[in-house]
C-alpha positions, 0 to 999 in steps of 0.5 A: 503483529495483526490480531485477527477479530471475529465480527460478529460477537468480537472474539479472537481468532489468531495473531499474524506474525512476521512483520519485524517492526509496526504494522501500519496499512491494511486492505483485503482483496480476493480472500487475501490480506496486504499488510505494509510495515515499518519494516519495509514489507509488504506481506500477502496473508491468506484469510482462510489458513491464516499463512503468509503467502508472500513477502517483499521488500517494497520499499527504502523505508516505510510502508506507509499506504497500499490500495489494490484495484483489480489485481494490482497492490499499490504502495506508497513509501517513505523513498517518495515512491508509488509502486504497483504491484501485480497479483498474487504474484507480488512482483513490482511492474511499474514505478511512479516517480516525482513526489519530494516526500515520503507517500501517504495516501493512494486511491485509484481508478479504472485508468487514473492513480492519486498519491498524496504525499508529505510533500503537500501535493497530490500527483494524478498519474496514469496507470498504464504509462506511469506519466504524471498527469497532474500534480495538484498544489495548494494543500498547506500540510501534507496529504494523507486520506 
């Protein structure tokens, strides 16, 4: 579950309830919060009525990250996947394949995706292709922020 907190003097507005395993990924993008599970789904949650919007099934495992930039969700996954997704709709568009371990860390420009993984490398992908531009090698242990 996610407990929703009031800022300004900390006090509890309300509980989420849906996701069947932990909660570990978090982000809010046009009044809407994703959040990624254990379970592996993706929920979009409306900050005004406290209502789950939508719910995929995003990955063969966890849900380990998600992002947006513009309307586009990004996730990364325990199957090694970085997957977009478009908004609200919730459906996946594109696909981003190479990682040999599970994905932990996402951020992403205007035209350029970054994905950390468990495998110890950071692959630079083109968001409107899905070409793997780069993959960066040298970190010793796996790539999470």
């Amino acid at each position: 579950s996610i407990i929703i907190w009031q800022l300004d003097d900390f006090s509890y507005v309300t509980t989420l309830c849906g996701h069947q395993r932990a909660v570990v990924t978090l982000i809010t993008h046009k009044g809407v919060l994703y959040s990624g599970s254990y379970d592996h789904t993706i929920r979009a949650w409306d900050l005004d009525t406290y209502e789950c919007l939508n719910t995929v099934t995003a990955h063969d495992g966890w849900v380990r990250v998600v992002t947006v930039h513009r309307n586009v969700l990004y996730s990364g996954g325990e199957d090694c996947l970085v997957k977009a997704w478009d908004l609200p709709s919730m459906q996946c568009t594109r696909r981003f394949m190479g990682h040999k371990g599970y994905v932990c860390a996402l951020t992403c420009s205007e035209h350029f995706l970054a994905s950390g993984s468990e495998d110890t490398t950071i692959r630079v992908w083109d968001v409107n292709t899905g070409e793997c531009l780069y993959t960066l090698i040298g970190h010793g242990e796996y790539v999470q922020a």
